[in-house]
PQR file of N, CA, C, O and H, with PARSE charges and radii, in Angstrom:
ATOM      1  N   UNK A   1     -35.746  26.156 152.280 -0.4000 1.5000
ATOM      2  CA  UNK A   1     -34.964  26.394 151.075 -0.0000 2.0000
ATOM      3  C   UNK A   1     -35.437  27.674 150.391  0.5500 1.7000
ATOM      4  O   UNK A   1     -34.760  28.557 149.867 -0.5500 1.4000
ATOM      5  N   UNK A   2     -36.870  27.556 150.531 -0.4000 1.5000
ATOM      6  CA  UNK A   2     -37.283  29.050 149.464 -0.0000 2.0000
ATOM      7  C   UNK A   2     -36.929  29.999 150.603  0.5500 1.7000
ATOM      8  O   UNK A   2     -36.804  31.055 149.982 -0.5500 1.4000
ATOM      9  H   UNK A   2     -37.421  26.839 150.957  0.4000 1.0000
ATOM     10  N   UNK A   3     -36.680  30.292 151.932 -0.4000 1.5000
ATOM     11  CA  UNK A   3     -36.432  31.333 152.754 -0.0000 2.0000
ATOM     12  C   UNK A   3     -35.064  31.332 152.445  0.5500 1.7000
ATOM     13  O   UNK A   3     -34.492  32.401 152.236 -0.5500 1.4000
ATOM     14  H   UNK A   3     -36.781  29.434 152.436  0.4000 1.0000
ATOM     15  N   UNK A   4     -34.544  30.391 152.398 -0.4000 1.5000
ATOM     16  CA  UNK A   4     -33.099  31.442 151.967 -0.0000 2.0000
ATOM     17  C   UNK A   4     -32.809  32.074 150.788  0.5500 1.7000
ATOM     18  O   UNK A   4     -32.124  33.096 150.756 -0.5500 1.4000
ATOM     19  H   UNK A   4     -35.009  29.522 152.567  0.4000 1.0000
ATOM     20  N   UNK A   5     -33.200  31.633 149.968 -0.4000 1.5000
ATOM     21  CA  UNK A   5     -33.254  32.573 148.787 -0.0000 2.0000
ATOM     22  C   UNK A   5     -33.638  33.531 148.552  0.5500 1.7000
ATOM     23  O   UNK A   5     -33.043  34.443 147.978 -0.5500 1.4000
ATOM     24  H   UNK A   5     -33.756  30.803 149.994  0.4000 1.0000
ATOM     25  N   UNK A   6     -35.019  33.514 149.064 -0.4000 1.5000
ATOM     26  CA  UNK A   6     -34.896  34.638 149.205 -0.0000 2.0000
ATOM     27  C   UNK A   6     -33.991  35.607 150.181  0.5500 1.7000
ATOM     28  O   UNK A   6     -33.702  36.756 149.847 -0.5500 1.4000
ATOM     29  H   UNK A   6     -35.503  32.773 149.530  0.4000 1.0000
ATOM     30  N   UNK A   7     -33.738  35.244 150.939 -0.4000 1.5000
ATOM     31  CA  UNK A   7     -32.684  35.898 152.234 -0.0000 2.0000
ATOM     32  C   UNK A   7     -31.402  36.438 151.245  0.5500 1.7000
ATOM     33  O   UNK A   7     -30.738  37.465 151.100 -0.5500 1.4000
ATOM     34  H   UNK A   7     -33.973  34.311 151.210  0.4000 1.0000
ATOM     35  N   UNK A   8     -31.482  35.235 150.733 -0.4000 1.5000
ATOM     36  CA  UNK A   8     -29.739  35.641 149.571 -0.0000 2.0000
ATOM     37  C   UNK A   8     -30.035  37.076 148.509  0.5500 1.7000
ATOM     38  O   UNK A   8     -29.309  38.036 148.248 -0.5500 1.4000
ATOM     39  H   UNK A   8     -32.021  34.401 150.851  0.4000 1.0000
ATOM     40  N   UNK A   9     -31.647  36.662 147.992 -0.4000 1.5000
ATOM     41  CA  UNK A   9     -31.664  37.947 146.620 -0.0000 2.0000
ATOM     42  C   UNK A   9     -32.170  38.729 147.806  0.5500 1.7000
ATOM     43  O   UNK A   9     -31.989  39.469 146.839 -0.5500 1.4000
ATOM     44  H   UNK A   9     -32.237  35.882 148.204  0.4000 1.0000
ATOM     45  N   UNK A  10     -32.622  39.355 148.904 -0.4000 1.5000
ATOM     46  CA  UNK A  10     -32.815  40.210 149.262 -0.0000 2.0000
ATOM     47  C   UNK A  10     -31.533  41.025 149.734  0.5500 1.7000
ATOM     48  O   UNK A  10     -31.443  42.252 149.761 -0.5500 1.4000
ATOM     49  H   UNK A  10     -32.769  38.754 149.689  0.4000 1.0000
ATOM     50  N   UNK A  11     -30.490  40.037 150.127 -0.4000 1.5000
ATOM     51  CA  UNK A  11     -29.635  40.597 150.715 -0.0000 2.0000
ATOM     52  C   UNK A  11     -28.383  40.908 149.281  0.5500 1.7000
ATOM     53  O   UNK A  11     -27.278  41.361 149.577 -0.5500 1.4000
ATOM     54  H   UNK A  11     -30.563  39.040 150.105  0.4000 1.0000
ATOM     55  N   UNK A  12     -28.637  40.689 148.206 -0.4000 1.5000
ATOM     56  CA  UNK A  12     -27.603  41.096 146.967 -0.0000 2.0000
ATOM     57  C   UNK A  12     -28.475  42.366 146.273  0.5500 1.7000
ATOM     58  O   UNK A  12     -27.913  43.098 145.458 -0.5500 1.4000
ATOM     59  H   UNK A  12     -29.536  40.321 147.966  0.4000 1.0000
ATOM     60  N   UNK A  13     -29.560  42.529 146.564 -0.4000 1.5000
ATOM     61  CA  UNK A  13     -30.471  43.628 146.052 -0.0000 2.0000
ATOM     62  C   UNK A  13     -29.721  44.563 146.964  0.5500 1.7000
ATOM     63  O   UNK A  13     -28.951  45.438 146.568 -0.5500 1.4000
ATOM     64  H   UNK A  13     -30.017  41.934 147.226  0.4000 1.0000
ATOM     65  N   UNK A  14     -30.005  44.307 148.181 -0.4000 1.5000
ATOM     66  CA  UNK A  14     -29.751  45.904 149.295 -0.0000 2.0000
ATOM     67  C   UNK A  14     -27.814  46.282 149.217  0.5500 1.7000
ATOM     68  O   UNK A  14     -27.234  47.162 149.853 -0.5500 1.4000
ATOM     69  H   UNK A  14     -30.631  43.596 148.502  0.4000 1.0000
ATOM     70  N   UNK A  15     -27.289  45.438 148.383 -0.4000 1.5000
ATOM     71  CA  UNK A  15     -25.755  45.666 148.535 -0.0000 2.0000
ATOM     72  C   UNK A  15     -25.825  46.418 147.154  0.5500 1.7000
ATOM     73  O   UNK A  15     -25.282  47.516 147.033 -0.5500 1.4000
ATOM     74  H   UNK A  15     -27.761  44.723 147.867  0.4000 1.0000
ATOM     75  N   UNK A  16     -26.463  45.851 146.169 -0.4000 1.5000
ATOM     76  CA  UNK A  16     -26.435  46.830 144.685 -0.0000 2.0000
ATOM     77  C   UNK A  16     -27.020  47.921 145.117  0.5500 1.7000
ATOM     78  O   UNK A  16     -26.426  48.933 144.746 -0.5500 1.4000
ATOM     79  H   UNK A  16     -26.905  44.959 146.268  0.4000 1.0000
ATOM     80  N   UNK A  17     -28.259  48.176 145.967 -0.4000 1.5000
ATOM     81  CA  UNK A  17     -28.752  49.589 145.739 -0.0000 2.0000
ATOM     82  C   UNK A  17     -27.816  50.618 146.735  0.5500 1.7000
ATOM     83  O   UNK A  17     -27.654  51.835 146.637 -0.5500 1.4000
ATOM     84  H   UNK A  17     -28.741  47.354 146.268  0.4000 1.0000
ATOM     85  N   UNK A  18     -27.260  49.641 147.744 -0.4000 1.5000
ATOM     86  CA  UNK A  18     -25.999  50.738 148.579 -0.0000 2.0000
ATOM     87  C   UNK A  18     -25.439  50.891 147.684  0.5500 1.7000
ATOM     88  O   UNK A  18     -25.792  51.862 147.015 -0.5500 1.4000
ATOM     89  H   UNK A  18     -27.392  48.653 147.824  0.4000 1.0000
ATOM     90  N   UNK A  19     -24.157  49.967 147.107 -0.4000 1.5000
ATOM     91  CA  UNK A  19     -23.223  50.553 146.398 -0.0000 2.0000
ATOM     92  C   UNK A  19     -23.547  51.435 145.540  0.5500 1.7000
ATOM     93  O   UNK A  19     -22.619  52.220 145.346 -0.5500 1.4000
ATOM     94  H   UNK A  19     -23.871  49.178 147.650  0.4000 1.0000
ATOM     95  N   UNK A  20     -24.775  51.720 144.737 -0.4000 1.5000
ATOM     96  CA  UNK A  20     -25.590  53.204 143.657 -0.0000 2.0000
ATOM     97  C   UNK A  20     -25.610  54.238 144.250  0.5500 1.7000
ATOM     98  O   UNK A  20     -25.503  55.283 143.607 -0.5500 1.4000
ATOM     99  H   UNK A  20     -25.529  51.082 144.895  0.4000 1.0000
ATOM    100  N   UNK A  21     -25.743  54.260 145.560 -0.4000 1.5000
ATOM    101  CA  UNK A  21     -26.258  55.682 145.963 -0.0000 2.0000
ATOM    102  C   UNK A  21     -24.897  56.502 146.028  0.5500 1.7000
ATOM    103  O   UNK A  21     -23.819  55.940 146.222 -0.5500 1.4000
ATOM    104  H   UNK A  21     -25.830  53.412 146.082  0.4000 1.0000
ATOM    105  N   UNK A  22     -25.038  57.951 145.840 -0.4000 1.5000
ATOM    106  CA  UNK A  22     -24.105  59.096 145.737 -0.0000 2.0000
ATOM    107  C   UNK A  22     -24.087  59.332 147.296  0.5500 1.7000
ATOM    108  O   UNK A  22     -25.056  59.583 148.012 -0.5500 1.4000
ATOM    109  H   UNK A  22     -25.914  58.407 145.682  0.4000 1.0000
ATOM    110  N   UNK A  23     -22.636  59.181 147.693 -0.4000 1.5000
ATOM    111  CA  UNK A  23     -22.385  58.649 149.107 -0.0000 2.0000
ATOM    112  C   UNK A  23     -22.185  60.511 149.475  0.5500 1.7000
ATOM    113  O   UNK A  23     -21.083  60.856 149.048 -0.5500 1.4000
ATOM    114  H   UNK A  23     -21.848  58.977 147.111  0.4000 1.0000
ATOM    115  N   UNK A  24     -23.007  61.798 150.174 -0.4000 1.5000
ATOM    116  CA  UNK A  24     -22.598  63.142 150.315 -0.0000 2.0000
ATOM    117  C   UNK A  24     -21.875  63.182 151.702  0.5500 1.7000
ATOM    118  O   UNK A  24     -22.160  62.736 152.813 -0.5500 1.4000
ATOM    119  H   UNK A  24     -23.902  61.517 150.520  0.4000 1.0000
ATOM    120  N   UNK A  25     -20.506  64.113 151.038 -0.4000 1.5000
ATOM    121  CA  UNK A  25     -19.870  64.537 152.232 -0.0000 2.0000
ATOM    122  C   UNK A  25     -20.578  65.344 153.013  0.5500 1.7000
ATOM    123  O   UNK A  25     -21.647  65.756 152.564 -0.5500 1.4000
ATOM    124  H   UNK A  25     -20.274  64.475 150.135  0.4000 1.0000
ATOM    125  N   UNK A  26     -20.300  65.610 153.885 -0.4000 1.5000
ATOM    126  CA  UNK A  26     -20.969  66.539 155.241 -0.0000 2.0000
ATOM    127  C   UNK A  26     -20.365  68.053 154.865  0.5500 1.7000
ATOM    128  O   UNK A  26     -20.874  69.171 154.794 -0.5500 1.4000
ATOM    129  H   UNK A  26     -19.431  65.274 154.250  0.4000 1.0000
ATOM    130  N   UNK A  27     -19.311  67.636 154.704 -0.4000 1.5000
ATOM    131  CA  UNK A  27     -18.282  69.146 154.461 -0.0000 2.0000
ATOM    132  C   UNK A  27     -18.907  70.068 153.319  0.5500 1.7000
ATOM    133  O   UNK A  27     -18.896  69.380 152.298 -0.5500 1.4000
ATOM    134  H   UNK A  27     -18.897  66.728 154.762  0.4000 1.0000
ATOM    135  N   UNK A  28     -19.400  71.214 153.066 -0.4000 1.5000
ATOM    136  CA  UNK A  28     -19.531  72.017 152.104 -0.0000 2.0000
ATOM    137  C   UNK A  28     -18.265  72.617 151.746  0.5500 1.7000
ATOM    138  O   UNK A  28     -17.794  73.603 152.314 -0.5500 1.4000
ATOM    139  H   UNK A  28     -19.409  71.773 153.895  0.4000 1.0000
ATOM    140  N   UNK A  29     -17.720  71.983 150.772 -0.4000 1.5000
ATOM    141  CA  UNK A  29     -16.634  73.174 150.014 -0.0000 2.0000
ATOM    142  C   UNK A  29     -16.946  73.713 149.010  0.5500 1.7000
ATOM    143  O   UNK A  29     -17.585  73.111 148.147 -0.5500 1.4000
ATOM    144  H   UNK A  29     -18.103  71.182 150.311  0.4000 1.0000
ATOM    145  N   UNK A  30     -16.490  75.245 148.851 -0.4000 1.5000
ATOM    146  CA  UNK A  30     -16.761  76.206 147.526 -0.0000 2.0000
ATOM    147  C   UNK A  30     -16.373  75.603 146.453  0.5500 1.7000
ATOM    148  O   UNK A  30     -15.231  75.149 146.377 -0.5500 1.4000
ATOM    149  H   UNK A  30     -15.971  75.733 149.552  0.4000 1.0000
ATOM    150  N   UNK A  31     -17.290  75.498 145.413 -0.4000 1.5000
ATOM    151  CA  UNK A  31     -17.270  74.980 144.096 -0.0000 2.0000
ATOM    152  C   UNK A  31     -16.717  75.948 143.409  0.5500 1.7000
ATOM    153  O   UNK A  31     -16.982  77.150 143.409 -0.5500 1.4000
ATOM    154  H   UNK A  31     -18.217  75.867 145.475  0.4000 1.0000
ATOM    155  N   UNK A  32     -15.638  75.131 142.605 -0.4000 1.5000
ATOM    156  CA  UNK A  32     -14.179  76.061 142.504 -0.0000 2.0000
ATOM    157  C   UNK A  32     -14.345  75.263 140.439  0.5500 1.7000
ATOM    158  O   UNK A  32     -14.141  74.207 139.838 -0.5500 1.4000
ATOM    159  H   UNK A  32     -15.423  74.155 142.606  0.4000 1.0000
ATOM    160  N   UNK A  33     -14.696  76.280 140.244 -0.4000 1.5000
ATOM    161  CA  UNK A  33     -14.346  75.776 138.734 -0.0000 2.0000
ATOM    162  C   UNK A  33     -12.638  75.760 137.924  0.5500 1.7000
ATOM    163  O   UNK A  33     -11.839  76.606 138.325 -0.5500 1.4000
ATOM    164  H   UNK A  33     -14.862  77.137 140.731  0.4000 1.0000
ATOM    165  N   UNK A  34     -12.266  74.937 136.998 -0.4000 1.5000
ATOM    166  CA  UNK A  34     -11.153  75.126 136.620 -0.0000 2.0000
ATOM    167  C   UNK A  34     -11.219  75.766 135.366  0.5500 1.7000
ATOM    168  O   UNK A  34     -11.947  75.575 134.392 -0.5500 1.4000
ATOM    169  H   UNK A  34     -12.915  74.250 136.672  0.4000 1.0000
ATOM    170  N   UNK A  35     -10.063  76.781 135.650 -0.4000 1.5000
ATOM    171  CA  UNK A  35     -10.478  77.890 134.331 -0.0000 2.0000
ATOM    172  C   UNK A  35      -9.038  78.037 133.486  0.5500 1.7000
ATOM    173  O   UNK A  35      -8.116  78.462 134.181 -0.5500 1.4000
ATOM    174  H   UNK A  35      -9.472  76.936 136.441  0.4000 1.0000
ATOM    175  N   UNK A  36      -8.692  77.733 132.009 -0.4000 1.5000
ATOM    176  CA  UNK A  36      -7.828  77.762 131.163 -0.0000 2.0000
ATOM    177  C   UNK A  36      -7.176  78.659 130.879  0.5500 1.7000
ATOM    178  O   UNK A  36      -7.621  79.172 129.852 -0.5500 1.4000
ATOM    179  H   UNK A  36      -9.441  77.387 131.444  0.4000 1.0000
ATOM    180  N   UNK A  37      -5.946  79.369 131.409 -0.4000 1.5000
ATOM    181  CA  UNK A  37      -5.392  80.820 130.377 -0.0000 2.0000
ATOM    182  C   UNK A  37      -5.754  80.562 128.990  0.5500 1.7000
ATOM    183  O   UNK A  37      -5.984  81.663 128.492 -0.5500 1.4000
ATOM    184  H   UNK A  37      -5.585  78.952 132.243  0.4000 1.0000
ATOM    185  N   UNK A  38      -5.928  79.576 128.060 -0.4000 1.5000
ATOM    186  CA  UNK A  38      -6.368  79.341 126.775 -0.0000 2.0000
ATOM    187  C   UNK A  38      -7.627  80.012 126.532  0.5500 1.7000
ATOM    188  O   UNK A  38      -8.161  80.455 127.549 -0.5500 1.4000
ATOM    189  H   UNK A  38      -5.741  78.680 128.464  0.4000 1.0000
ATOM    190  N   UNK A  39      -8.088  80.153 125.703 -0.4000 1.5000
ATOM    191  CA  UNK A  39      -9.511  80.584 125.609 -0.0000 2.0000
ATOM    192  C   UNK A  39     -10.212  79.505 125.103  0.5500 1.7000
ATOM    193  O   UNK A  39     -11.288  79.015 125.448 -0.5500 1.4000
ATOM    194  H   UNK A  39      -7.655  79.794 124.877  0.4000 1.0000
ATOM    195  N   UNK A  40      -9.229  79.140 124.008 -0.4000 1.5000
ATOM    196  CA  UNK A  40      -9.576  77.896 122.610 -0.0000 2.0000
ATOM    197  C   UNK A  40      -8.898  76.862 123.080  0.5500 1.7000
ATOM    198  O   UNK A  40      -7.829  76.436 122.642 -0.5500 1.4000
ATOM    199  H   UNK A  40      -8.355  79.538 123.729  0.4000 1.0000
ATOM    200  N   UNK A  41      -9.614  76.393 124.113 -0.4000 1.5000
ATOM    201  CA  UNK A  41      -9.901  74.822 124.484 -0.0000 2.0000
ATOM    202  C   UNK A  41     -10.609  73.632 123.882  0.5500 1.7000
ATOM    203  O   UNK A  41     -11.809  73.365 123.959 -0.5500 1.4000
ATOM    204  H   UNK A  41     -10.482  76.739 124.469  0.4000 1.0000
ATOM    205  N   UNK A  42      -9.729  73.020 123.319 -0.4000 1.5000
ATOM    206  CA  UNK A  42     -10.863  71.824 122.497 -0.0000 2.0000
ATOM    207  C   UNK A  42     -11.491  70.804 123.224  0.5500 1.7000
ATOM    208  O   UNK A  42     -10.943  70.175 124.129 -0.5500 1.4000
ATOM    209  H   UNK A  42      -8.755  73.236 123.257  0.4000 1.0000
ATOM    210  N   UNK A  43     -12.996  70.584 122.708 -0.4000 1.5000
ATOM    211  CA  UNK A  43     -13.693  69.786 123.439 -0.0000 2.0000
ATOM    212  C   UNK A  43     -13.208  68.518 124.470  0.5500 1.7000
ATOM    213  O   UNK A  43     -13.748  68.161 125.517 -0.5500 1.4000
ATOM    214  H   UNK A  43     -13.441  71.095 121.973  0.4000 1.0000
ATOM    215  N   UNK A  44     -11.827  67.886 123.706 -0.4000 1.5000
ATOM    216  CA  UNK A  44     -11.575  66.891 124.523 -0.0000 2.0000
ATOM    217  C   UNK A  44     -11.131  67.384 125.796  0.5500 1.7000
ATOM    218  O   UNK A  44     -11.584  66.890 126.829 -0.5500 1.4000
ATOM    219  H   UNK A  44     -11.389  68.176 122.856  0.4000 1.0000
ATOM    220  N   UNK A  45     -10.188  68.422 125.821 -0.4000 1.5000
ATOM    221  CA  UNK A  45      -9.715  68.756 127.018 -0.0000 2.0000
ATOM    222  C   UNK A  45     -10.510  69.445 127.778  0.5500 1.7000
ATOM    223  O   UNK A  45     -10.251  69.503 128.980 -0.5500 1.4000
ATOM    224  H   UNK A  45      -9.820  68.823 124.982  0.4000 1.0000
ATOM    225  N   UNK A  46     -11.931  70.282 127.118 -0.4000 1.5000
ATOM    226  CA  UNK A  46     -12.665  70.249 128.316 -0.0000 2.0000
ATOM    227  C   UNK A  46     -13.646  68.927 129.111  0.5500 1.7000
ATOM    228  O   UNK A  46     -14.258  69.157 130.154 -0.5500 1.4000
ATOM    229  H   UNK A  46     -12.141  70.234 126.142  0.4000 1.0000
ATOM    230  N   UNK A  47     -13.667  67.547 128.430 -0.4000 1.5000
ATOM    231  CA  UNK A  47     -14.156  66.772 128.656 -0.0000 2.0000
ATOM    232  C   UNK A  47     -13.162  66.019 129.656  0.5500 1.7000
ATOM    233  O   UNK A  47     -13.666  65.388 130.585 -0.5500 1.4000
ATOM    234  H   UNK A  47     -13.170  67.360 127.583  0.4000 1.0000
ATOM    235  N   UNK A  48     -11.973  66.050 129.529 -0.4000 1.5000
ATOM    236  CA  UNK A  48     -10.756  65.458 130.382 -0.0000 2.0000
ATOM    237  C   UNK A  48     -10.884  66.400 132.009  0.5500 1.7000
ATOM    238  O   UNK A  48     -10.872  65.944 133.152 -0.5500 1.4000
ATOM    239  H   UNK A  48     -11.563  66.562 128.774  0.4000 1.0000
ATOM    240  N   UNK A  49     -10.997  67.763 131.561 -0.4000 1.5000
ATOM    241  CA  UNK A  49     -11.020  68.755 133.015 -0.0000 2.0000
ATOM    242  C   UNK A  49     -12.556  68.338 133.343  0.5500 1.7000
ATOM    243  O   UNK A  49     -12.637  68.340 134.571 -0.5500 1.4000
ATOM    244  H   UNK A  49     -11.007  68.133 130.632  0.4000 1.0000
ATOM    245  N   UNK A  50     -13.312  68.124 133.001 -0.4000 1.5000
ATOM    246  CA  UNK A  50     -14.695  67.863 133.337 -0.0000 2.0000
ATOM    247  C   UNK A  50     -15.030  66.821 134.094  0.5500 1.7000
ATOM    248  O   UNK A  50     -15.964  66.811 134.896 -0.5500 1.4000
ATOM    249  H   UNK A  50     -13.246  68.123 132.003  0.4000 1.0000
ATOM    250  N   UNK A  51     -13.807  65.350 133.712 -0.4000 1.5000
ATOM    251  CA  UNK A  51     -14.142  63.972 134.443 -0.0000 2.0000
ATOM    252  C   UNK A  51     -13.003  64.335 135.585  0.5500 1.7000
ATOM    253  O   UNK A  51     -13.313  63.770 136.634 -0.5500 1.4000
ATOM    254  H   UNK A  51     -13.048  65.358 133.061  0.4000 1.0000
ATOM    255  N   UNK A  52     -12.098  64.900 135.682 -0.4000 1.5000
ATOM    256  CA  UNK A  52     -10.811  65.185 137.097 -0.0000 2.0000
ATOM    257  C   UNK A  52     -11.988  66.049 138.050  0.5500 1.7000
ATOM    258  O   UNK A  52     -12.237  65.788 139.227 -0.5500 1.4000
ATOM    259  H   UNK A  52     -11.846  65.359 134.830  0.4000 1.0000
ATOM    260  N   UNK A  53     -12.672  67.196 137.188 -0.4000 1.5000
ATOM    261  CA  UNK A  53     -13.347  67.554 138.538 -0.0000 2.0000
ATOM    262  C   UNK A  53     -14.581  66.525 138.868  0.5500 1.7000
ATOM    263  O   UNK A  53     -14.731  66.322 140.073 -0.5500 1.4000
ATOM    264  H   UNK A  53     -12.469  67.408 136.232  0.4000 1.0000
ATOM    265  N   UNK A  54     -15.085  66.145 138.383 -0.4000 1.5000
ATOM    266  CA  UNK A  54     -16.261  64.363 138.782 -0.0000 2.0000
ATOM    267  C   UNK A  54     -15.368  63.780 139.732  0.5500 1.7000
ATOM    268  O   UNK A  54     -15.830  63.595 140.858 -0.5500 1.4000
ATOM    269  H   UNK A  54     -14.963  66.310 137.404  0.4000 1.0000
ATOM    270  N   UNK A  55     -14.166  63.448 139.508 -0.4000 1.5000
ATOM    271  CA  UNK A  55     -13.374  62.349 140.153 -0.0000 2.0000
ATOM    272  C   UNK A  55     -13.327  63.425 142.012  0.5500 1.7000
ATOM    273  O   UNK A  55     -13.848  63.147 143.093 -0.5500 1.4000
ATOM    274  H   UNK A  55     -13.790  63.599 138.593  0.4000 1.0000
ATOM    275  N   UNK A  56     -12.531  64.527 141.616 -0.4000 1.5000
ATOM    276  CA  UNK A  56     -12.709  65.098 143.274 -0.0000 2.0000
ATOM    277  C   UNK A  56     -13.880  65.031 143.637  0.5500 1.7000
ATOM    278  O   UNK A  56     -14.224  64.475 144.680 -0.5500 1.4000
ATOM    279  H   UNK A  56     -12.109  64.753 140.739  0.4000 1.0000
ATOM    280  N   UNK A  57     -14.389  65.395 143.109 -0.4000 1.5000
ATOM    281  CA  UNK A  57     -16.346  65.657 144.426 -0.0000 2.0000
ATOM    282  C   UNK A  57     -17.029  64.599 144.318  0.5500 1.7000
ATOM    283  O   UNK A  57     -17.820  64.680 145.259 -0.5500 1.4000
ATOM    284  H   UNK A  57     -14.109  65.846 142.262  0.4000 1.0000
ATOM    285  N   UNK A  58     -17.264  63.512 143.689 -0.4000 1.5000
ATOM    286  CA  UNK A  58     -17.227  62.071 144.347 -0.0000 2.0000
ATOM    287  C   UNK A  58     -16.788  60.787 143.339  0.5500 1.7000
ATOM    288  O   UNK A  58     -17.489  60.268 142.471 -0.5500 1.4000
ATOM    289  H   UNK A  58     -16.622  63.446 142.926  0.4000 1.0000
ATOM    290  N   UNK A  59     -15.811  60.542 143.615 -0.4000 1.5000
ATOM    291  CA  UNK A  59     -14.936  59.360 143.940 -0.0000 2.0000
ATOM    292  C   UNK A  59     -15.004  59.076 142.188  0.5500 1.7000
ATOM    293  O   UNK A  59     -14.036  58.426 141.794 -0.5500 1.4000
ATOM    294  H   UNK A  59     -15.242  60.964 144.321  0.4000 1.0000
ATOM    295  N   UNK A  60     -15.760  59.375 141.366 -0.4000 1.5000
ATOM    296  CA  UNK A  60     -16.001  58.388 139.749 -0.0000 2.0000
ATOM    297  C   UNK A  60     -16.887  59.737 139.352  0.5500 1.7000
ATOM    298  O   UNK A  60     -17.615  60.588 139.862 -0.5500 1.4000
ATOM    299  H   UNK A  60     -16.546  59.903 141.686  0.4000 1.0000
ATOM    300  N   UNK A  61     -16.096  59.181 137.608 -0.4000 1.5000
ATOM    301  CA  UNK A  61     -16.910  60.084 136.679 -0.0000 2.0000
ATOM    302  C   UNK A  61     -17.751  59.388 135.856  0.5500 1.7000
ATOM    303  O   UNK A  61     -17.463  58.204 135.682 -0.5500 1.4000
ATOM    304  H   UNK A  61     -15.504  58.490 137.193  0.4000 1.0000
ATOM    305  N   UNK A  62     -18.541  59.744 135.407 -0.4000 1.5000
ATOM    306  CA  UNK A  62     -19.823  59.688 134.102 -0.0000 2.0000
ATOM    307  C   UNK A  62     -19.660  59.526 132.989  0.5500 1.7000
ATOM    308  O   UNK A  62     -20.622  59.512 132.220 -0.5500 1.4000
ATOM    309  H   UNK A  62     -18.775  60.706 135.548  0.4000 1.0000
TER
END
């Protein structure tokens, strides 16, 4: 009984610490910033262009 339990929390530990890790593509693509004809961009919308580029280069933003 205590071996499976542990078997169980060892094996729900190693699925939380996979799913954490920052999964890197192989591919190097040029880091391409997005740039506003505006000059006077307000904070939100650079915080909105800030989480779209998070979302392309891996999968979720911050």
């Amino acid at each position: 009984m205590k071996t499976r339990t542990i078997l169980i929390a060892f094996t729900l530990l190693i699925g939380l610490f996979t799913a954490c890790t920052d999964k890197k593509k192989t591919e190097d693509k040029p880091k391409t910033e997005i740039k506003s004809q505006d000059t006077t961009v307000d904070k939100a919308e650079k915080r909105r262009l800030d989480s779209i580029r998070q979302v392309k280069e891996h999968g979720h933003a911050h």
